[in-house]
N, C-alpha and C positions, 0 to 999 in steps of 0.2 A: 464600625463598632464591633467588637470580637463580642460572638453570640454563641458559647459553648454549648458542644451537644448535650453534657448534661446538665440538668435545672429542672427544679423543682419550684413548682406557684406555688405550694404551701408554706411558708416557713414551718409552721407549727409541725409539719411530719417530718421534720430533718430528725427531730431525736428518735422514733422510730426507726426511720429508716438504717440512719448509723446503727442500731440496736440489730436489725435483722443481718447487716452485713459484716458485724462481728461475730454476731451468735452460730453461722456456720461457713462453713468451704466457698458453698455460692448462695446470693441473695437473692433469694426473691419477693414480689412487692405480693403479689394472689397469685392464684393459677389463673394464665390467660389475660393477665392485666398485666398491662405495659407501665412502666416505670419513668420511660421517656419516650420521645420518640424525635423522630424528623421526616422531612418530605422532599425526593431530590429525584438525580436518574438515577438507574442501576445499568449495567451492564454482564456481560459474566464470560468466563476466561474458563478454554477448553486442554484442547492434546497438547499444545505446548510443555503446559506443566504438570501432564498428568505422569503420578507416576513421581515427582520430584518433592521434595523436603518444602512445608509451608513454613509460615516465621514462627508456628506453634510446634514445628518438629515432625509432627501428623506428615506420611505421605498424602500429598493431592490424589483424591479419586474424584476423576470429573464426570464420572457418572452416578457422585454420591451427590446429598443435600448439606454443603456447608458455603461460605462466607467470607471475604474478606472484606477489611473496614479501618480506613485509620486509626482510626481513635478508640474504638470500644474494645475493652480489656480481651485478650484471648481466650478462647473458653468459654465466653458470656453466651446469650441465647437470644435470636431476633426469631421477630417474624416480619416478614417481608410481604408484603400486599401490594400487586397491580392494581393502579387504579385505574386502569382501560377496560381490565374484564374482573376487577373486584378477586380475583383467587390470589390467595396467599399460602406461604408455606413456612415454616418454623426450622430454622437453620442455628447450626454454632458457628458461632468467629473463630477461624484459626488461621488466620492468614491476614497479612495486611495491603492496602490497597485499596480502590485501585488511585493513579497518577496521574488519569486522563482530565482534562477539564473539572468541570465542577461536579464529575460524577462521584455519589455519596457512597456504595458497595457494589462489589465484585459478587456475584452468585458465581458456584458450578454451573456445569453444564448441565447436569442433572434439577438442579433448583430451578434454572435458568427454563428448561425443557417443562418444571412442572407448571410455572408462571407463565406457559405460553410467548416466552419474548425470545426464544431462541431465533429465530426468523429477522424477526426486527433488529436484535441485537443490542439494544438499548430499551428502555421503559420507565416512566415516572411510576414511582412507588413510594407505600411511608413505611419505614423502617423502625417498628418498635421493640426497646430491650426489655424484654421478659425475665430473663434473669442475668446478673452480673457476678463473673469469675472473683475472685478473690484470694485465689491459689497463687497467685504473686501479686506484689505492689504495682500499684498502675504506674508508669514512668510515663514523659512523653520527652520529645526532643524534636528539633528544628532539621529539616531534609530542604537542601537545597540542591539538590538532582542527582543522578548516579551516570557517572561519565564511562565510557568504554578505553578514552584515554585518558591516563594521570593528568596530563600537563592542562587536559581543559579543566579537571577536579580543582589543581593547583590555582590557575586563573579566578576559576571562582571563590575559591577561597582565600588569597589574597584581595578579592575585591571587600568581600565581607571583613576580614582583618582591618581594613583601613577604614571602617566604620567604629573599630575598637571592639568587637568582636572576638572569641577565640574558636574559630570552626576546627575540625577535625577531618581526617580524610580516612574511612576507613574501606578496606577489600573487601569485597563481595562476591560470590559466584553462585550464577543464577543464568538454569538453561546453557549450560557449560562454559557461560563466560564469562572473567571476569568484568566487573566494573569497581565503580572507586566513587566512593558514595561520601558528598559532604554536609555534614551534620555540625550542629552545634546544640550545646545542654544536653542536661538531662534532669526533667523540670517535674518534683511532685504534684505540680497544680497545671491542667488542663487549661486554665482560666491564666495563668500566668503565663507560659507557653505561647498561649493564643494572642496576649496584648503584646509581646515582642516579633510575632511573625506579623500582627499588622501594623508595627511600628517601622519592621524592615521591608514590607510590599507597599509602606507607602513612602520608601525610598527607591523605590523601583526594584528591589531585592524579591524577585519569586523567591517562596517558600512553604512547604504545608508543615504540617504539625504530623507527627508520628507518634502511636503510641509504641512502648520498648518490651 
């Protein structure tokens, strides 16, 4: 059952809440009070990318404190909490990611170093949004991998086609290489998004959800 990261148990503060995320730039719910949240591993991504263009535009400094995250808007505001040694740190999204298994955000190295899981290289953490960008429309869209060659992009996407699907192949270059990245939509609802990637992983179709 697709269990969107964002959700609210109250209904009654939905009109609120829409009320603060028009009223400016970014929304936030208090200072210091989380909005949402979730509870996964983290991991965090160093010299590779230091130095190179995030999916927010920002060059990567891997010895700053920021973030990457599927899903949650660019821009927005977490804070990130080990729950081995309880320290946490308040980060922005600007990057997305990461790809590996069911790990839920990418720290710096810097983040990563201030959390103590540099070493480890992984760490269970909860991941709360403090405040949310608003500086552009949330999109999101279906990733079904990024190939180094066309013809396997092609393959994949000819499999998804023959489900009646219309995926896309688009070029990417990332760490000086190209790859060929297959997508499909471009969905204003998270929650919509999220009930066709598990309609096609439970046709055997790996897929994550991306936000755009």
């Amino acid at each position: 059952m697709w269990k969107p990261f964002w959700r609210i148990s109250r209904p009654d503060l939905i009109p609120v809440l829409l009320f603060i995320l028009l009223a400016s730039g970014c929304a936030s719910w208090q200072p210091g009070r989380s909005i949402s949240q979730e509870t996964g591993i983290a991991s965090w991504y160093g010299k590779d990318f230091h130095g190179r263009p995030t999916a927010s535009g920002e060059i990567y400094n891997m010895y700053g404190y920021s973030a990457a995250h599927k899903t949650i808007p660019l821009g927005s505001t977490v804070r990130v909490t080990h729950l081995g040694n309880g320290r946490s740190i308040v980060v922005p999204v600007n990057d997305r990611g990461p790809f590996v298994g069911e790990r839920i955000i990418d720290l710096s190295y810097g983040a990563a170093r201030h959390l103590g899981m540099v070493k480890e290289g992984i760490a269970k953490v909860r991941v709360e949004v403090l405040q949310v960008s608003r500086t552009s429309t949330a999109r999101y869209t279906l990733q079904f991998g990024a190939f180094t060659e066309r013809r396997n992009a092609v393959t994949v996407a000819q499999r998804i086609q023959a489900l009646g699907y219309t995926p896309i192949i688009e070029e990417a270059t990332a760490q000086g290489r190209r790859f060929y990245r297959v997508r499909h939509g471009a969905f204003d609802s998270l929650d919509q998004a999220g009930k066709i990637a598990n309609s096609l992983n439970s046709r055997g179709v790996v897929c994550v959800v991306i936000g755009l």
